[in-house]
Structure formats: C-alpha cells, structure tokens
N, C-alpha and C positions, 0 to 999 in steps of 0.2 A: 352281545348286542346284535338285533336282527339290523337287515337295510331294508328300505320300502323304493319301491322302483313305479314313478307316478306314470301309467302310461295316458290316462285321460284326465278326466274329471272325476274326483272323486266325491260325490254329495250322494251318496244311497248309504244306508245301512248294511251292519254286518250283523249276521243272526247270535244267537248265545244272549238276548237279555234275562235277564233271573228276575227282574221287576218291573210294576206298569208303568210308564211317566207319559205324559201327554205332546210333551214340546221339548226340546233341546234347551241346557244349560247355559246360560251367558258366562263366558267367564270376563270377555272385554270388547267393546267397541268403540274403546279408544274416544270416547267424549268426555273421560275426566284425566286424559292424559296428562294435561298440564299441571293438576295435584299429585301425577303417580301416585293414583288409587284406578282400580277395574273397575269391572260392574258388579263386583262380589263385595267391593268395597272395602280392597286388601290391596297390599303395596304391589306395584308393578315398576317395571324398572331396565334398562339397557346397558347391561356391563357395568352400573353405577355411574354410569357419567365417562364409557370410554370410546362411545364409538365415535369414529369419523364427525358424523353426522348423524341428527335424528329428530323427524316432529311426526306432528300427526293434526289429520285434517279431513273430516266429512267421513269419519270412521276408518281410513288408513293409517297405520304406522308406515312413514316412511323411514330407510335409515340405509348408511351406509356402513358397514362396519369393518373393523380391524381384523388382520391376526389376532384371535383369541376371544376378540368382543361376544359376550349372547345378550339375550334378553329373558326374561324373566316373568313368568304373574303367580304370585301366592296367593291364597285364600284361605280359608279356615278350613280346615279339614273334612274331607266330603267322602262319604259311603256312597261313593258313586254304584259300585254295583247294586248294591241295595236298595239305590233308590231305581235303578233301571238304567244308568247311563252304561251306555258300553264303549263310546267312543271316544278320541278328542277329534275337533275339527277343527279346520282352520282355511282359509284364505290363505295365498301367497301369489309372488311373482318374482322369481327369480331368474339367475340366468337358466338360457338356452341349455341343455344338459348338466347343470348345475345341482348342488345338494347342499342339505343342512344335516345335522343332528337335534335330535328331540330327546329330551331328560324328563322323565316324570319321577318325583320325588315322592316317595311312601313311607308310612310308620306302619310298625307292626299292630297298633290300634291306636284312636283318636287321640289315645290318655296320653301316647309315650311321648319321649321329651326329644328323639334323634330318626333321622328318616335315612333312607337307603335309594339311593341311584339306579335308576336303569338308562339304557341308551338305544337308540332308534338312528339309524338315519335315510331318510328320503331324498330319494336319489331322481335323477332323467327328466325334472322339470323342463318345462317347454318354452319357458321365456314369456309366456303370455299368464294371466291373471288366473289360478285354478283353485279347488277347494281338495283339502285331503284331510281323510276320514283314516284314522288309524285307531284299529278295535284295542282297547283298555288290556281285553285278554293274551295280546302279544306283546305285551313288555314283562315277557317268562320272567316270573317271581316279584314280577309289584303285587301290592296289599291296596287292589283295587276298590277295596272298604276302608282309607286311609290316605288318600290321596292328599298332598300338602302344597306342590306347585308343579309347574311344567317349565323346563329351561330351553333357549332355541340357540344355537351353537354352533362351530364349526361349518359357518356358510364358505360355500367355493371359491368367492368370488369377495375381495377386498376391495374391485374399481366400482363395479356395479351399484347403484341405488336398488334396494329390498324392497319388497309392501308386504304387511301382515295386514290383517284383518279376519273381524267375525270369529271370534277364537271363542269355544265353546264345548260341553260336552254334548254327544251326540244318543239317543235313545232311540227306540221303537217307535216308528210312529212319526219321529220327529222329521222336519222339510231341510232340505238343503240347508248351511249359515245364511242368512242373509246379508248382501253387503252390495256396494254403491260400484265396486269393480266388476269391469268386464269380465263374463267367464265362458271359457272356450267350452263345446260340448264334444264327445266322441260319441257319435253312434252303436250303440250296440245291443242287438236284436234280442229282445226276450231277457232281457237284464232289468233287475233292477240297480243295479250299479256302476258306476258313470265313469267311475276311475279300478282298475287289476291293481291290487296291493298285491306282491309277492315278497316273500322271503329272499334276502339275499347273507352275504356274508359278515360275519360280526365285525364291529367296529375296529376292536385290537388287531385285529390278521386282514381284513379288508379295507371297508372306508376310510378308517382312518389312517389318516399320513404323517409320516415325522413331521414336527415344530421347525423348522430351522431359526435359531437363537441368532449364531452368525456364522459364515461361511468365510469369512478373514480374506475379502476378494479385492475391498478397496482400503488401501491407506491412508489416502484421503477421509471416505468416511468414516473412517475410526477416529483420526486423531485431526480432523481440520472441522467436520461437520458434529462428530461426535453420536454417529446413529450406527446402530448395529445394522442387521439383516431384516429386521423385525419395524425398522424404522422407530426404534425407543433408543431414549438415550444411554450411552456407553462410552466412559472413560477412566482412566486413572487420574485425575484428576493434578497432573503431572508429579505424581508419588513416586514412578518409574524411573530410573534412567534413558529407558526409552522402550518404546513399544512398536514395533516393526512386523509389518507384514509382509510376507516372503521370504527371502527369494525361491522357496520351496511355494505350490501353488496353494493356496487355501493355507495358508500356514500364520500366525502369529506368535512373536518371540517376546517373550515380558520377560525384561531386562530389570530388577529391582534395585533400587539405591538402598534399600536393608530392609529388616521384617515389616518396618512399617508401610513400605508400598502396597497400592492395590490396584484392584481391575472391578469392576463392576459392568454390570448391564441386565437394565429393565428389562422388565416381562410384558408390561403391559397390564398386566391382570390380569393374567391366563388362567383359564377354570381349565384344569388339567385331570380336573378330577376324575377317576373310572376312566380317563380316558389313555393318559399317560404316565407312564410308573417311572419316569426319570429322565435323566440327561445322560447323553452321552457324547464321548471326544478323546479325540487320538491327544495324547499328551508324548514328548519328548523331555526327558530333565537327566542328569545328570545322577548318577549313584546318591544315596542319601540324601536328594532334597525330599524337603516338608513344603506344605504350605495349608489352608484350612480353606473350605468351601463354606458361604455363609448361603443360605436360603431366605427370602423373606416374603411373607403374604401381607395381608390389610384387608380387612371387613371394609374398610372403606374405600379400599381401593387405593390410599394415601402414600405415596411412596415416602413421605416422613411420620408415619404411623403407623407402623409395622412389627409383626412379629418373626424374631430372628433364631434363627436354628441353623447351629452350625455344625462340621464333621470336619477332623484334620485328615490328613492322608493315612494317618495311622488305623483312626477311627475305620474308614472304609476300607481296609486293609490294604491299602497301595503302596507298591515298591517302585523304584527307578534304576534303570541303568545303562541309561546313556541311548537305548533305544524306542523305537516311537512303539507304543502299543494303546488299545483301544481299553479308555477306563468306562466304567459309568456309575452313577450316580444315583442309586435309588432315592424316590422318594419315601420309602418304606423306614428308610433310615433317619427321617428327619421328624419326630413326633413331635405334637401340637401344631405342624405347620396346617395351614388352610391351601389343600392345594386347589381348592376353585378360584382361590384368587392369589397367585403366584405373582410377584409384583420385581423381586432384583433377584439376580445371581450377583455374587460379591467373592473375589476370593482374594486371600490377604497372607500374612507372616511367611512371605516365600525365602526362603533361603539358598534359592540359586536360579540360576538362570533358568525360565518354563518355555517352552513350544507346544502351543496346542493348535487341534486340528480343528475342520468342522464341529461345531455343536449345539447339538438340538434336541429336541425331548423327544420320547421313544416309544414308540404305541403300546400298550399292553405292558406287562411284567418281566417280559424276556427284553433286554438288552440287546438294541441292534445297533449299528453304524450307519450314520447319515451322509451317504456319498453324493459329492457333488457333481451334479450332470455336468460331462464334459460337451465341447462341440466345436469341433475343428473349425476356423474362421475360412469362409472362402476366401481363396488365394486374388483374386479379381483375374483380367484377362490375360496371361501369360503364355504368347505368342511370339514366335523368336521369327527375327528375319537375318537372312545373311547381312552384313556390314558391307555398305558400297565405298567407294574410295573417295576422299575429297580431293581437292586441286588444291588449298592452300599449303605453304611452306611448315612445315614443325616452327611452334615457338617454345621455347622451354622457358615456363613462369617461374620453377621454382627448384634448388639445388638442396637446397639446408647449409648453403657455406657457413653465411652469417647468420648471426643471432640479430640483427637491424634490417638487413633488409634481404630481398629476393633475390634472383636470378636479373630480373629484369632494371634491378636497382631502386623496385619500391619499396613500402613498407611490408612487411608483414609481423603478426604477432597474434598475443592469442589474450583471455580473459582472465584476468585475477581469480584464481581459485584454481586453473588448472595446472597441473605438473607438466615442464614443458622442458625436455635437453636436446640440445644439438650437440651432437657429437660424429664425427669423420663423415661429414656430408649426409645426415642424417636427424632427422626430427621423433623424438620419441614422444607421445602424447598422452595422458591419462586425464580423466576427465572425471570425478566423481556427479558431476550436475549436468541433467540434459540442455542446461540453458549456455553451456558453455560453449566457445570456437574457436578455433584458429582462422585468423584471413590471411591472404595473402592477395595484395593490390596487383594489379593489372595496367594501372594509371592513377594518376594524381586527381585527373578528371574524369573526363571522357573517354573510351576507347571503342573504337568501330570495330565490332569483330563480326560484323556482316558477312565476312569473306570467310569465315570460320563455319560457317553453317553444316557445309557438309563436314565437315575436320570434328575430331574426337577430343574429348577431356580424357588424357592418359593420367592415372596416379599410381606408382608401383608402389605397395605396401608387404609389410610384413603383420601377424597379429589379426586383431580385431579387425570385423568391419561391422559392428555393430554403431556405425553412425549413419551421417548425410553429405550430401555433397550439395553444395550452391552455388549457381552462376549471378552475380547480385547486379543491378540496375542501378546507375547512377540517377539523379532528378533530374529535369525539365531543365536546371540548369547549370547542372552539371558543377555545384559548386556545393562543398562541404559545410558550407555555413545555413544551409536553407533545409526545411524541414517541409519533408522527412528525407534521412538520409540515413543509410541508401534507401532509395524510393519503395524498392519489393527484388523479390528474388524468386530461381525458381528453385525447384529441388528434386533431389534422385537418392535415393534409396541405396548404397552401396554396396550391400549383400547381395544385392538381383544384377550387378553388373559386374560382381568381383569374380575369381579364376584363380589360380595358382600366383597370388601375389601379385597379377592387375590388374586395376578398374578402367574400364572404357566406356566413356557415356559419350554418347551422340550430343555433339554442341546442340542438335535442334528437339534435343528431348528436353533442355531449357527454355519454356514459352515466358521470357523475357524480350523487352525491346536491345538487340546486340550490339545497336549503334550507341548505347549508351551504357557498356559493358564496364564496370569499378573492380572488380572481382571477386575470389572464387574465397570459399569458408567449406570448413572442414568442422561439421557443429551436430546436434542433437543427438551425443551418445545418449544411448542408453543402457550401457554394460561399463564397468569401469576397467576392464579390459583394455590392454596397453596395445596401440596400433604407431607403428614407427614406419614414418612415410621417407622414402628416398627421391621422389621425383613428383613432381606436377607439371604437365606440359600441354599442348595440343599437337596433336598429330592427326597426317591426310590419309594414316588409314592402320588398321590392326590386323595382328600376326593372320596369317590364311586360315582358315576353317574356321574362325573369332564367331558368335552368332552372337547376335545383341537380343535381348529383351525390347519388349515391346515398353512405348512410353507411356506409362498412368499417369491418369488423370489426378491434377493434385492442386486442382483449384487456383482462386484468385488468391493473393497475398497483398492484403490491401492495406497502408499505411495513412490515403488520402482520399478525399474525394474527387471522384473525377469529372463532378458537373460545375461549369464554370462560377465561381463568385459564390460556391456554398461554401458551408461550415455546419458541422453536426456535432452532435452532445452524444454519444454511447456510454451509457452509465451501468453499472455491472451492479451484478445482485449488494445488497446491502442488510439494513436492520429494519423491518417491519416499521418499529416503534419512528421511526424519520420519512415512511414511506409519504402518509399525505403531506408533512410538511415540503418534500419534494413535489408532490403533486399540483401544489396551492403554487409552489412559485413558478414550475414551470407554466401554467394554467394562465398566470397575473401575467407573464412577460409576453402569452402569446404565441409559443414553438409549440413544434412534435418534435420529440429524441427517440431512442432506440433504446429498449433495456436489455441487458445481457442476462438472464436470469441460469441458476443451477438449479438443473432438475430434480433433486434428494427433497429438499425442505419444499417444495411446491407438493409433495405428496406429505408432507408431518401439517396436520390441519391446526397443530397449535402455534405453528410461526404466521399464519394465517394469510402468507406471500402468493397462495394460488387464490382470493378476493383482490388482495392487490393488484397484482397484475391482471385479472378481467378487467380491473377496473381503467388502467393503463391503455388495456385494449379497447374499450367503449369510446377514449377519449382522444383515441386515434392516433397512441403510439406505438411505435413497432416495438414487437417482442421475439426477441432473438436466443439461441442459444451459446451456454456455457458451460458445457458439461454435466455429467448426473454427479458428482461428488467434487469435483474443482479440485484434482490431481494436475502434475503437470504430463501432459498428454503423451509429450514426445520420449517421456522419462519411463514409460509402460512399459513392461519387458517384451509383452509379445501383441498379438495382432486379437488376439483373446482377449486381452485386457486394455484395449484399444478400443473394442467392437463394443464392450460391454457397458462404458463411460457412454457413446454414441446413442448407442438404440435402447438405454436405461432412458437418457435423455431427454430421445427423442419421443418416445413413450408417454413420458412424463408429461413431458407443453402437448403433447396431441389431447390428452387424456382431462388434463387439468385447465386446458385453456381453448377450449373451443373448438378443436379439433386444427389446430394449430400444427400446421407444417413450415418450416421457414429451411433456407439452406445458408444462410447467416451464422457465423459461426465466431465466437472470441476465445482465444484460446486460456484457461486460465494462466496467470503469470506473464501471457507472452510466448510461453515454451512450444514452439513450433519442430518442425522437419518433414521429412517424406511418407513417414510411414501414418503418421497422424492424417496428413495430408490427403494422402491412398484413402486409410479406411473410412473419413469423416465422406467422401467422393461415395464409396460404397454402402456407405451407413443409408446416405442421403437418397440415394439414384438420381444422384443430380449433381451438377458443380457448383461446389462450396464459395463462397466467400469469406476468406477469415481476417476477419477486421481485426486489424491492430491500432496503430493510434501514430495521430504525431503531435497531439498535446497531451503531454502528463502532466497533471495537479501537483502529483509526488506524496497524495493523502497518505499512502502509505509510508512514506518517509517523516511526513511532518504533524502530522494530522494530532497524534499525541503526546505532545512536544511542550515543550514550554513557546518555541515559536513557531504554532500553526500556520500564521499569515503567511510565511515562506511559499506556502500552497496558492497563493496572488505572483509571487514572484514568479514560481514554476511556470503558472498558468501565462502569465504576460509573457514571458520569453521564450514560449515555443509559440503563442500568436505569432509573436516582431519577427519570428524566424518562417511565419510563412504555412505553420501549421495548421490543418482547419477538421479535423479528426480526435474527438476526446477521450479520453478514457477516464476517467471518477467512478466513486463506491459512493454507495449513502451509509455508510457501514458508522462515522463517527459525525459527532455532535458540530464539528468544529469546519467541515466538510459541504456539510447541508447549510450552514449559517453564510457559506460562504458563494453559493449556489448563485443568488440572482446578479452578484459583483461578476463571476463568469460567467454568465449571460449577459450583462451589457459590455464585459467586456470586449466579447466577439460579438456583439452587436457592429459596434463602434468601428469594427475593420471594413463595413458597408458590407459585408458578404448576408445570404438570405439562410435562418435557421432549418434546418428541415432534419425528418429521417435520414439514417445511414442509406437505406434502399432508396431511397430519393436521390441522395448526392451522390451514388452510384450510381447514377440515370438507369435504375432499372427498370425494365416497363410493365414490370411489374407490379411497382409501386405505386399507391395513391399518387394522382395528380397533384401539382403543387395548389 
C-alpha cells in the first residue's frame, strides 16, 4: 500500500482518463444519512454502529471514532475507468498532521461474487477543511472497471471530531467536490492542481502501527473497571483464581482455578483486514502447559453473534519452559474468521499458571513485538541543604519495649491486617496493604511541639524504606471524640531521607499546625518488604556531613471544611443509570456538591458519564478528580505508575469536560502517603488538595445488606460528632433513595450547603 502526503488542496485533476464524462460522480452527500443509503442509493455505514460519535448535517458527516472504527459507502458496481472516472474525491478535516487510511474494494469483473482490498493512506492533513483527489490508477492492482466500495480507516486521532464530505468520483473535465466547508487554497503557479499527491511508504512497514490490545499497565483497569488498552471491555469473569498485574512491568499473571477458567477481551470491531496478519505477546508458563486461543468476528459487529475459531497451543505449534519468549498469533491460521470485523480475543482450558506480556496486532505478515514506550518520571526538585542544629532537648517517642504503649507511655499500635513482632526492643513490620499503619501517640491530646521546629524526626531502621512517615494534627479541640480525628497530617517520603539505616526528617518539612501535634505513623507501604524499626525520637541535630533533601511539595490533606458554619456533599463516581435521579434531588433541595469522577469510563461513550457530568457542570457543580482507573494510588510501585493514573486523568476531565482543569483531588479508597502526594503536586503544577472526608455513609459497608438504613445511622453519627465533609457513591439503589434524608439531615445542623472549593474558602471558587 502506497501513502498520500496532502500538502495543499487537492481539487484539480490527474491525467490517464481512457473515457469522456462531463461532470464528477456523486457517491454521497450525506442528505439521506439518516436511512444509511448514498446518493448511489447503496448502504453506507460507520463501523456499523461503533464509533464514539457520529451524524451528519448540511452535507457533513461528522464523527468521532475509535481504535479500529471506519466508515464505509457501497454501490453497485462501477467501470469507473470506462466510464472516464479516474479519481475518488473527497472532503475532509482532520487533525493538524494527522492521517487516515483509504480501502477501495474491487472484483475481478462486475459478475464475480468476492472483491480484493487495496490500501492507501493520506497523511500531513492541516487541521483546516481540504479536498483530496486520489487517482483510481494508484491503488497498484484495483480492477478499476469493478469498483464495489471505498472504506475510511485507521484515523490518527481517537479525541478529535472528523468531517467528511462531497465523496465522489473524479473525471476529466469535472470541478472541484462541491460542499458547504471551508476550503483552504495553496497557491501554485502554472498548476492546475491544488494539492502534490506523492508516494510514500506502504502501509505494512510504514503507516501503519501495531494495535495495542493491552499493555497490562493498570490493575485497576483490568479487574475493578474491567477495560483493557483499547478501552473494550476485558475480564475473566471471576473464572480465575486470580488475575494480577505485575510485579514485573507490563506483565499479567492468570492464575486458573481449572481448565475451565478464562480471559477474554473485545476488539471493538477491528477491520484488520490487509492490514494486520496477527497478534502478538511475550507469554511466560511453566513446561507442559496447554491452553487454546479462541478468535471471534460478527458481520454485525454483535459481540453475542459471533463467529468463533479457535487454535490450541499445540495447533500453533507452541512450547513452554518456564522462560518468557515472544509467541504470535497468525491470523492466517484461523479460517472463516472475518478479520475486518475482529470482535473478542478469548483464551481458555489453561492448565497452569500463564504470564503474558504486552499484546497487540502486528502490521503486515511478519511477526513483530509491541514494546512499550518507557519514560523515566521526573524526579521534581531535589536540592540538598546542609542540616542546621536545633536548640531543643532529644525526646525519645519510641523504644519497642512494649507491645501497649511507647517510650513516652502512650499508646501505640498498628491496623488489623498487618504483621507486627516486638522482640528485644525492636518492632518488625510487614505490611501486605498501602492502606495500612503503625502509630505511635505523642499525647493523649494536645502536644506543643512548636519548640521542635528546628529538631529532626530520627528513626533508625533496618530493611525496607519503601513507606511514609507522618507527623498527624490533632482537631480544634483537641479531643478524640470529634470529627475528624486526627484532623490532617503531613508527610515524607522515607527513601529520600533514609542513609545506612537512618531516617532524618526536619520537624518543619511537616507543614502541620505543631502546637497541636497527636503523632507520628509509620503507613503507605508499598512493597511488602519487612522494615524492623528500633527507635523513633526527635533530636537537635544529625551525624556531621548528614545533607537533608529538600521538602516537596505534598499538598493540603483535607478531612474538613475550613469556612465557618459550612457542610459539603463530595459524592464519587457511581452508576450512570442513578445519575439524574441524583440530579433531580439534589436540584429539589436547592445545594451545589462536588463530584469526584474517574477518568477511564468518562472516555467509554457507552457509560455515557462524560453527558452527565457536562451536565453537573452547566448546573454549577464542581467536578473534581479521582483517578483514571480507581487504583489505590499510594499502593503504585513506582512514580511511573503514579504519574500515569494523574495525567491519564487529568487528560481525561480536560478532554471530556470542557477543558476542565481542577487541583482537587479524592484519593480512591482513602489510600494516601508522600509519594502520591509529590507526583499528584507534579502532575498538577499546582498544590493539590486531597479531599478526604469526615462523614462516611459506610454505602460500602451497608448499602447491600439486608440493613441498608444503617447508612442513616453512619451518616447521623459522624454529623453529632461534628463532621461536615462527605464522602457517598451513587454506585447502589439503596444509597440514592436515601440521598434527600442526608440532605436534610445536614440541613438541620444550621450549617450552609456549598461546594468543596467553596468551604475550602477558595478564591477561586464561585461566590456563594
């Protein structure tokens, strides 16, 4: 396949006709769109019903499309050379150096009953409205006396909205397409042609680019969203024992509970055809496993009407043995499939443990490997300063004597789920959940550790420092019954302060109030890596030549509001099908809330969550972020996979809602620490606020239950305690029904409803 490289306007003729015609061929101008019929009065058609988006109006098709989407127009078969056409034309507007592919379909004569593919693609589009003229004679080896459709394919660009128009064949004689779009002209002297068609390189080895299927990046969206790379849906449908991605990068492990588990994941409706000869991916198994690869197409596009073609491991001649090697997957091997409409990958009857790598379809017939762009995460600003000396006295908070309390004689302890031994003045800690901590108090209430400012947080460890370290704030008043408690904390990174077994963090690299200092936590591993602490103190000053790390920036940690006599509603992504009835009550009772939305399903156009939230936005509520797959953030291995949840994210609400910037941020689960903290700072270029809550519903505790109402209970007892910060789903039936009782309920405390950004007096925020 040649590539066409558009440098102007293409609406002049190209010489070679064989025959006379007067005027250019209509194939469509889009005025009987809405029966999908042309103006040839033949089916025309958009991926059959897959793109994004798509209508047509005053002779444009507009559309958005997917990975793999094309469009389509048949006709009855035309001797176009014969009758004198030499060209197809067309209208377009795509992006700025953007490209598509072009398909013209031919029989070897009008009689025969099966046609043959070519491929084109038109490349260097200018973003502005242009016509391109591509002569019949350069689609080497069409039966341009045979002509049956044209297919439009492999656009650049999935965010972008497309325009086609004036799609026609072009002859001797005949004027530009005509059509109701802007069209840009290039000047050029003594031409009659308005746009340079060159050759470029063929689609297989040039244009065209691997598929990516899935690249196994988020765990999250495998098994919590259920969307692969391609944003179609993919799961086992919990067939698995379990299905794990990592700890190797790009990597997924399918754990089967016996031959009958599976794995699947849609295509979309990929037209693959002539363009892609397979799949390919690094697989890891075990000597002597089997398992069978199933393939399926649909003339309708139907992912439950399908035609299925499968090959075992045997069949495609693949062996295992314990090492990762690169298999692939012809489709040469799968007869009767349709592969212009490739619809699910499905593989099934495993009999032992698999690892696979990236995988995606593979240009042309030769078998290549689909590597994933790597890119190192900037580290942010890392500037050391000598350590100056404090004035106050050494306290030592903590020994490991006791397993009840500390050094100082308070509590300390840690969260059910972690492994925790003291042994010979020593604390051994494992942690398999970022959400887990050890604390150790400082006070019962209060403790003024103002005097500490210059003084250091010393902890000598051994092991891991793959955690955080946190200096926590007690509340306004200083009493564990009021909510929220502890009020916020700050936090430090412990790998960027640790040295031969210890950690030194400047007291005032904790931007916490210290006159109301509760204590220090030991929390958001994310390595299950064993760290054994022998001492937690403050001291006035560390070892000579010690250099400290510069303090990042790690945002607000917010549990409450801070304008007097408010209350806010932060209500996190949920279920489409609840969204207006959320909208009607909040609408009837009079408030604006904040939604927390995840960024993945705002770009799948069939949850239909990016109209919802415009609509949230029109009606002057704030829309916030929660991640692009609702992982827990701080549980991320590295600053790569940190960065990539952020700016998927933040991409996402830019893209999909207006161009929507916020630095509002809820962490999913709650799951916080330093390093999330850092890169959401970095993501943003700005300082975060990461709203947590100090009213829980507890929908997720109760919400499915035989007693839902408990979600009234929850709700009333973190009010009475003072709470005015919410956190609710619209995710269950029982949730939403229960919606306007929590709204009068925190009516009734006399405080005023508003946005989070409002009752965080930001001034940023709409006035009240």
């Amino acid at each position: 396949m040649r590539a066409y490289t558009v440098i102007g306007l293409a609406a002049g003729l190209v010489s070679g006709v064989s025959a006379a015609c007067s005027s250019a061929l209509k194939i469509d101008d889009f005025s009987k769109w809405s029966s999908n019929t042309n103006s040839l009065n033949s089916w025309v058609s958009a991926d059959d019903g897959s793109m994004s988006s798509i209508s047509a109006s005053g002779g444009i098709l507009s559309f958005k499309p997917k990975s793999g989407s094309y469009f389509y127009e048949t006709f009855a078969c035309q001797a176009a050379s014969t009758n004198g056409y030499n060209s197809i034309q067309f209208n377009v507007k795509g992006v700025s150096g953007g490209s598509l592919a072009l398909e013209i379909q031919t029989q070897t004569s009008c009689s025969a009953t099966t046609y043959t593919s070519k491929y084109y693609t038109v490349s260097g589009l200018t973003g502005a409205s242009q016509t391109v003229t591509i002569p019949l004679s350069s689609f080497s080896g069409a039966n341009a006396n045979a002509i049956t459709a044209f297919v439009w394919s492999a656009f650049s660009s999935t965010t972008a909205t497309w325009q086609l128009s004036a799609v026609q064949f072009g002859c001797s004689g005949a004027t530009a397409p005509s059509s109701s779009v802007k069209v840009s002209t290039t000047s050029r002297a003594s031409s009659t042609l308005s746009t340079l068609v060159t050759s470029a390189s063929a689609v297989a080895t040039g244009a065209c680019t691997p598929l990516l299927i899935d690249d196994w990046t988020s765990q999250s969206r495998l098994t919590f969203l259920f969307y692969n790379a391609m944003m179609e849906p993919t799961s086992d449908d919990a067939s698995m024992t379990s299905v794990v991605v990592g700890p190797t990068k790009n990597r997924v492990t399918l754990t089967p509970k016996g031959t009958d588990s599976y794995f699947y994941s849609q295509l979309g409706c990929t037209n693959a055809k002539n363009v892609y000869g397979g799949i390919s991916l690094r697989i890891k198994a075990p000597a002597g496993t089997t398992f069978s690869i199933q393939l399926e197409s649909s003339s309708t596009c139907d992912v439950g009407k399908t035609v299925q073609v499968s090959q075992t491991t045997a069949q495609l001649g693949w062996t295992f043995d314990g090492t990762e090697k690169l298999y692939n997957i012809p489709f040469s091997k799968y007869t009767n499939l349709d592969t212009s409409k490739l619809v699910t990958f499905f593989v099934s009857g495993f009999t032992k443990v698999v690892t696979f790598g990236p995988m995606a379809m593979y240009c042309g017939s030769t078998a290549s490997e689909y590597i994933v762009s790597t890119t190192s995460a900037p580290a942010g600003p890392s500037s050391t300063v000598a350590a100056p000396t404090g004035t106050a006295a050494a306290l030592v908070v903590d020994k490991f004597a006791s397993a009840d309390s500390n050094a100082l004689g308070f509590w300390h302890g840690y969260d059910e789920g972690m492994t925790a031994t003291y042994s010979g003045g020593k604390l051994t800690l494992k942690s398999t959940d970022s959400d887990y901590s050890y604390y150790t108090q400082v006070s019962g209430s209060c403790s003024d550790f103002s005097k500490y400012s210059g003084s250091y947080l010393h902890i000598a460890y051994t092991g891991s420092t793959a955690f955080t370290v946190a200096l926590q704030q007690h509340n306004s008043q200083c009493k564990d019954t009021i909510a929220p408690y502890p009020e916020t904390w700050d936090s430090a990174e412990a790998s960027r302060y640790a040295k031969n077994g210890h950690i030194y963090i400047p007291m005032n690299h904790f931007k916490i109030n210290l006159q109301r200092t509760i204590g220090i936590a030991v929390k958001g591993f994310y390595k299950t890596d064993t760290v054994t602490l022998s001492l937690i103190e403050i001291v006035p000053s560390v070892p000579a030549g010690w250099i400290i790390p510069n303090k990042l920036e790690t945002g607000n940690l917010a549990f409450a509001c801070t304008r007097p006599n408010s209350f806010a509603f932060a209500i996190d992504d949920g279920s489409p099908e609840y969204a207006q009835e959320v909208m009607n009550v909040i609408k009837s009772e009079g408030i604006k809330v904040t939604f927390f939305t995840v960024g993945a399903p705002l770009l799948d156009a069939s949850t239909n969550l990016t109209n919802v939230y415009r609509e949230m936005q029109s009606q002057g509520h704030q829309i916030a972020l929660h991640s692009f797959t609702h992982p827990k953030m701080e549980g991320l291995p590295d600053y790569e996979s940190i960065d990539w949840e952020y700016n998927e994210d933040i991409a996402a609400v830019k893209k999909q809602l207006n161009g929507l910037h916020t630095p509002y941020f809820r962490p999913p689960f709650g799951t916080e620490g330093a390093r999330m903290r850092q890169r959401l700072t970095q993501s943003l270029g700005e300082k975060p606020t990461i709203t947590m809550w100090s009213v829980d519903v507890e929908d997720w505790l109760w919400a499915q239950t035989d007693t839902p109402e408990e979600q009234l209970k929850a709700f009333q007892r973190d009010v009475d305690k003072g709470g005015n910060l919410v956190v609710l789903h619209y995710l269950y039936p029982s949730t939403v029904s229960y919606l306007r009782q929590f709204i009068q309920i925190a009516k009734k405390t006399g405080k005023q409803l508003m946005r989070v950004d409002q009752c965080m007096q930001d001034p940023n925020a709409p006035a009240l």
